[in-house]
N, C-alpha and C positions, 0 to 999 in steps of 0.2 A: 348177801344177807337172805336169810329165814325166816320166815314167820308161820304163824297159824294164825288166822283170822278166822273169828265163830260171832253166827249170828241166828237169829231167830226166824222163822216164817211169818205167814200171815195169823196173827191172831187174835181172837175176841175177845177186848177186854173185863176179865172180873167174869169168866164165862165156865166151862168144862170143856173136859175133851184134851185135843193133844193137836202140837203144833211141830212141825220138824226143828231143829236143833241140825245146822250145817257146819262142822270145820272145813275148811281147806288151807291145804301149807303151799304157800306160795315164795317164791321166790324173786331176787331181783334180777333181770334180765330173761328171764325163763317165763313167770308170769305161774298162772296155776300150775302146781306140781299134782297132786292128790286131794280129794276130798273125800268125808264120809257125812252122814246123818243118821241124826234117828229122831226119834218121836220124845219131845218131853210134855210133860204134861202144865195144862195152864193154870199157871196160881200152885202147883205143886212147888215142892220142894227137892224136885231132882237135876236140877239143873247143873250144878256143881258135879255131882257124879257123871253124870251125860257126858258134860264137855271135859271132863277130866280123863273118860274114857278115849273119847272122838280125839282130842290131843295126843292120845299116844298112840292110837290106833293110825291118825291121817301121816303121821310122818314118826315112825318107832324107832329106827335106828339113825336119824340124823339129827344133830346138833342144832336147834334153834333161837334164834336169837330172843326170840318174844310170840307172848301170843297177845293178840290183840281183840278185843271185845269192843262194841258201841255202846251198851250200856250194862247196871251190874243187876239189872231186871229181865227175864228171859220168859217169853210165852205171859205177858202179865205180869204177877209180882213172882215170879217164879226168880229168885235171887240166888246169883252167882257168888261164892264167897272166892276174889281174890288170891287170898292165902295158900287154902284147900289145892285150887289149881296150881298154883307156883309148885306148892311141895309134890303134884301129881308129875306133873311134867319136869317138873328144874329147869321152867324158864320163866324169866320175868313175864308178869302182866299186868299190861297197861290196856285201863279204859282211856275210850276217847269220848268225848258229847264234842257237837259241835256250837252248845250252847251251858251256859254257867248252868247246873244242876243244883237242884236244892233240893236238902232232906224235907224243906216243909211242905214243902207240893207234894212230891210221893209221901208222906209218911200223910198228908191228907188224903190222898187216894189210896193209900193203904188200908185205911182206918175206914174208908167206903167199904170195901168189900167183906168187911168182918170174916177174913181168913185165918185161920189157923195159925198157931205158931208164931203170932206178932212180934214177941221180943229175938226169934232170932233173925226174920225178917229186917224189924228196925235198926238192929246191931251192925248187920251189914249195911245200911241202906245209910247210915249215918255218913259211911266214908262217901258220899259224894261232897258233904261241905268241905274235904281233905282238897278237892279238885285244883288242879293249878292251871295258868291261863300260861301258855305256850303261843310264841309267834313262828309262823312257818314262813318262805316264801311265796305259797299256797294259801295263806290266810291263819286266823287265828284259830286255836282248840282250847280244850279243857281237858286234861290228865291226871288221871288216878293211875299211881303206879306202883305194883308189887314188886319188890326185887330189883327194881332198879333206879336211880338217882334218874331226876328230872333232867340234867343233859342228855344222858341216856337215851332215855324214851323219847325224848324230841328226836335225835339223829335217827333213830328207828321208825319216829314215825314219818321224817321229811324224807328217807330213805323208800320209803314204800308207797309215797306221795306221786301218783303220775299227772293229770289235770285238775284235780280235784281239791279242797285242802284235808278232806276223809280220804284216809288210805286206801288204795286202789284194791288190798284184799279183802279189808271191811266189805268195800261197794259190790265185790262179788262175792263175797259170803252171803250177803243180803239178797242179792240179784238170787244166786242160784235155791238159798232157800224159802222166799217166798216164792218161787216158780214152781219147786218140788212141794210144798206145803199146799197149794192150789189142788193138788190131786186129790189129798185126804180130805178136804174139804167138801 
């Protein structure tokens, strides 16, 4: 199995500036294959494009099964739209939280930061109430999934599961981009 696991660096929330943006396609028994990054910006609105690039760029000619996010907020409110990426790459994507997500708490820290472009913001941010609660052998999650039925996305995510009950490529997409994001800082 394949994946691509994309996660955000270290950033300041409701702030300026720019924070890295890390995919890597990982694989099962192999472990990291490829990574890339770049810079997105915080509270912008390029997120979607970024990881939509990073997706095809970290692993272009091979077949993956999914790509996996922790949340559909990246650098801030900077919002990842599901969909967008499905149709970029042609592979399902499924978020994980490893707690119940609610549009009323983001869409209240939304509304803190009087950012731009709120309704497409809250459009997307809406699909965390979609969220559905998955038992692993690893513990319980929370899934939002584009492209693919909820059995689906469990076997994918208990398939990429090594100690943890977050997928072990999540923990280093995370690992590796807030390490690289410390620099520009």
């Amino acid at each position: 199995m394949r994946v691509i696991a994309c996660d955000d660096g270290r950033v300041e929330k409701l702030g300026e500036g720019v924070t890295l943006a890390t995919c890597i396609s990982w694989e099962s028994g192999l472990g990291l294959v490829d990574l890339a990054f770049l810079p997105v910006h915080v509270d912008g609105l390029d997120a979607t494009s970024i990881l939509s690039y990073l997706a095809r760029v970290v692993s272009p000619s091979v077949r993956v099964d999914a790509i996996l996010l922790d949340s559909l907020t990246f650098a801030g409110f900077n919002i990842v739209s599901p969909a967008t990426l499905y149709r970029a790459r042609g592979a399902p994507v499924i978020v994980v939280y490893s707690y119940k997500p609610s549009y009323e708490r983001l869409a209240r820290g939304l509304e803190a930061g009087s950012l731009p472009h709120l309704n497409i913001r809250r459009r997307i941010l809406e699909l965390v109430d979609t969220a559905e609660r998955i038992t692993t052998p690893l513990g319980e999650l929370y899934v939002i999934s584009w492209g693919a039925g909820l059995k689906e996305a469990a076997m994918i995510i208990e398939g990429s599961q090594v100690r943890d009950r977050r997928p072990a490529p999540l923990r280093l997409a995370h690992y590796i981009s807030s390490a690289l994001s410390q620099v520009i800082h």
